[in-house]
Steps between C-alpha positions, in 0.01 A plus 500: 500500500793650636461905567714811680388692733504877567790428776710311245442177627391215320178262522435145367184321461458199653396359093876599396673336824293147428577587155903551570491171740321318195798556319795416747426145421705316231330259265647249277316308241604147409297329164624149467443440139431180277368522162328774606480717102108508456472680833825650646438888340179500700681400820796765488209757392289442751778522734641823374141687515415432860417771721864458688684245280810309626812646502706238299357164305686232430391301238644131550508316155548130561426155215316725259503366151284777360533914468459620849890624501461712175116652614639573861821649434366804340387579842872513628547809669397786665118601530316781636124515583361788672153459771360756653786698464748299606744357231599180582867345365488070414814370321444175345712237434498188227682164632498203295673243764422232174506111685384519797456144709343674766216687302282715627694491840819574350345773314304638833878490714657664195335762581543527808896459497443835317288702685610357884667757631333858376153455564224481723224257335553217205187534275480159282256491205451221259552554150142500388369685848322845376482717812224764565636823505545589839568113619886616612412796669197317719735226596771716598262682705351185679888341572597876650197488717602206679868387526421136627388477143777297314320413141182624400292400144308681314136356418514328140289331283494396110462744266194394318598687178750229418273263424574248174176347441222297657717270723752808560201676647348268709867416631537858556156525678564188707900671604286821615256328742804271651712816519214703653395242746873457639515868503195550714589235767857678556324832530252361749780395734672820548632505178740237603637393150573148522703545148672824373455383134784624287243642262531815704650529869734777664724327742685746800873379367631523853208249577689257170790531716396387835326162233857506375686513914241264627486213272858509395426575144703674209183642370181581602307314237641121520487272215426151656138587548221481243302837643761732549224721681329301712827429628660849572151604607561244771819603594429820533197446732780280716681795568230659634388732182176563404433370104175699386232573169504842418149624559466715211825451237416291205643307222411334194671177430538231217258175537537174339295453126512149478413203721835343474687836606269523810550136614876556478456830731303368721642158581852727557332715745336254643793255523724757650249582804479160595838422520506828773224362677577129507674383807860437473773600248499408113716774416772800684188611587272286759139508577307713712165353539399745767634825380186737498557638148417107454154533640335574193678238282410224749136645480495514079645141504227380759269686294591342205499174588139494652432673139630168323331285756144648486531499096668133421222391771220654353601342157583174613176453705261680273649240217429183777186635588370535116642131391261353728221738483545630849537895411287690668491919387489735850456886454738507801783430252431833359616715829872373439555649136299829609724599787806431285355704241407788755890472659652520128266816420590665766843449472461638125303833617835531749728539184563850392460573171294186416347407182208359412647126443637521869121539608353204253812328595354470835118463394486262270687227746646266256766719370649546870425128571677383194760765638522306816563172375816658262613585896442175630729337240724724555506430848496105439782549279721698771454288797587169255806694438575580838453123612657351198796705584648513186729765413339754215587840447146591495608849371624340119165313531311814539742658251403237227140494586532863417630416189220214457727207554428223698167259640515477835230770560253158296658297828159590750246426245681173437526403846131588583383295212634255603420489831130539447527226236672249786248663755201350245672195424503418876183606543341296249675175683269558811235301604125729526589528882815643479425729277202579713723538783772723331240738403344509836814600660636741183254755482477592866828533532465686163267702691646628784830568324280715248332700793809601644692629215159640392473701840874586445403675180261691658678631760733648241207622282395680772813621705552908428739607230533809723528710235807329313485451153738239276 
């Protein structure tokens, strides 16, 4: 409140001077667009309502065979939207760059050619990211508060409404848990984001530029790289910025409705961040197995591989162990499936705004489980990739599994069958005392392995949230 006093002069609270330093910051809004017409008015909505909304968008139209152009342009323009009695000024504009080799990069440093030189921070939204409404102003609040900041996402998840069915649902479901579950282990270490995900980050631009003077690049965003965001987020962290999660700002983002679509996501992302942390140099870009923004990916791929391990054991002894009558039920094999269930419900009571299916999700096991094994195909998938080093563009393959072309995502389930069915086959050409002896050593080792990623779960079952929700 600003007031006059009897001697004439002039006093300001310290609300309005936080409230006029708000506002000396410049934000610019990049959406890099791609068939985006079932979702794109609810993006430049929700971005035009916030509580302090950005001060120019650029909509970046790139490959789109459908309506997005002719639905978006009637945003062109100037708009006004008044908050607590300020009246903020946004001027959007509509860019249809048509071909574009470079995709989603070229769209993303588009952008940026555009909004370089006049302001402070470079918002980018997808174009089916639906942003609470006051995500802008909490992120621009947590980048002014500390200037080593140089990217900082918001906390997103799948919107649940979009679901398309039974399968759509329990992909959605499963895309919450993973989401919330990366989320919390960022936020537990200092909100270190190993990944500002385009969905929804706000990147310092002077912070681009040093990317852009250290690595010798034209752009900030380079196009040689299959995760675009893992790899900036590194760069960033070389120059010595920090690369956080929001706390607090939210957004809503688009999830994969069909098993095919999610296999081609996830074999991209998954691709891409082993390339970064492989030793060596398979692209412009080499390797940097040690990079701590790395940490977590080397844990998740450790992870997962004990994960396939544990399960292609169990089934391959349990089967041994039944053909000759040598199955024996324990209780004790109960405690495994129990933890995991108490780690997955508590990582579904940490999601705000959580629906009931989140919580059965978690309870009734199998759903997550079956979740889980969708994952470790995926993950199969990306490292045979990696090693077969063939060259894909893994983004057309996600773009046609999108569009429901394509069988690789069949490729796991193939591959396990078949080695389960040689694993038998062998096993049926032992003599009684080798197969005695296999099973001797199997489940012990089966055992301890078990134990330990069993004790790992509940260490993160019972570690404190510390108040954080995802």
């Amino acid at each position: 409140m600003t007031t006059t006093t009897d001697s004439g002069f002039v006093t300001v609270s310290l609300q309005d001077e936080a409230a006029q330093a708000q506002r000396r910051s410049t934000i610019a809004c990049v959406i890099p667009a791609y068939n985006e017409e079932e979702t794109i008015e609810q993006v430049l909505d929700s971005l035009l309502t916030q509580t302090r909304p950005p001060d120019v968008i650029h909509l970046v139209i790139n490959n789109t065979t459908d309506e997005t152009f002719y639905i978006a342009r009637r945003y062109a323009g100037e708009h006004f939207h008044t908050h607590h009695d300020t009246t903020f000024t946004t001027y959007v504009f509509i860019h249809d760059i048509g071909k574009n080799i470079d995709k989603k990069v070229g769209a993303l440093n588009y952008g940026f050619a555009k909004v370089a030189e006049d302001f402070d921070y470079l918002l980018g939204v997808d174009g089916d990211t639906i942003l609470e409404v006051d995500t802008v102003e909490r992120l621009e609040a947590e980048a002014r508060s500390e200037p080593r900041i140089g990217g900082i996402s918001a906390i997103y998840t799948v919107d649940p409404n979009a679901s398309r069915g039974v399968v759509s649902s329990f992909l959605t479901t499963g895309q919450r848990a993973q989401f919330a579950a990366f989320t919390m282990d960022n936020l537990l270490r200092g909100r270190n984001m190993a990944v500002l995900g385009g969905q929804c980050s706000l990147f310092s631009i002077q912070a681009l530029k040093d990317v852009m003077a250290a690595n010798r690049q034209a752009t900030p965003w380079v196009s040689d790289s299959e995760v675009e965001d893992s790899l900036l987020s590194l760069q960033l962290r070389n120059i010595g910025a920090a690369t956080k999660v929001s706390a607090t700002a939210r957004a809503y983002v688009g999830g994969m409705h069909t098993v095919r679509a999610l296999d081609g996501q996830q074999v991209k992302w998954n691709v891409g961040a082993i390339d970064l942390m492989w030793p060596g140099q398979r692209s412009t870009t080499a390797g940097q197995p040690f990079h701590p923004n790395l940490r977590l990916r080397w844990m998740e791929n450790l992870s997962m591989l004990f994960n396939i391990s544990i399960r292609l054991g169990f089934v391959l002894l349990l089967a041994a162990s039944l053909s000759i009558d040598a199955f024996i039920f324990s209780p004790w094999w109960l405690i495994p499936p129990a933890v995991a269930t108490l780690l997955n419900l508590r990582i579904a009571l940490s999601i705000k705004g959580r629906r009931a299916r989140d919580i059965w999700f978690a309870l009734l096991f199998i759903p997550a489980e079956v979740y889980l094994w969708m994952r470790m195909g995926h993950f199969i998938r990306a490292w045979a990739k990696f090693f077969g080093k063939a060259q894909t563009d893994n983004w057309a393959a996600q773009a046609n599994a999108e569009r429901g072309r394509g069988m690789a995502f069949l490729t796991p389930v193939l591959v396990g069958a078949g080695v389960i069915s040689g694993a038998m086959y062998a096993w049926f050409q032992q003599s009684a005392a080798i197969q005695s002896a296999i099973l001797s050593l199997g489940w012990p080792v089966l055992y301890i392995t078990t134990i330990a990623m069993t004790l790992i779960m509940v260490r993160k079952a019972l570690r404190r949230h510390r108040g954080f929700t995802v």
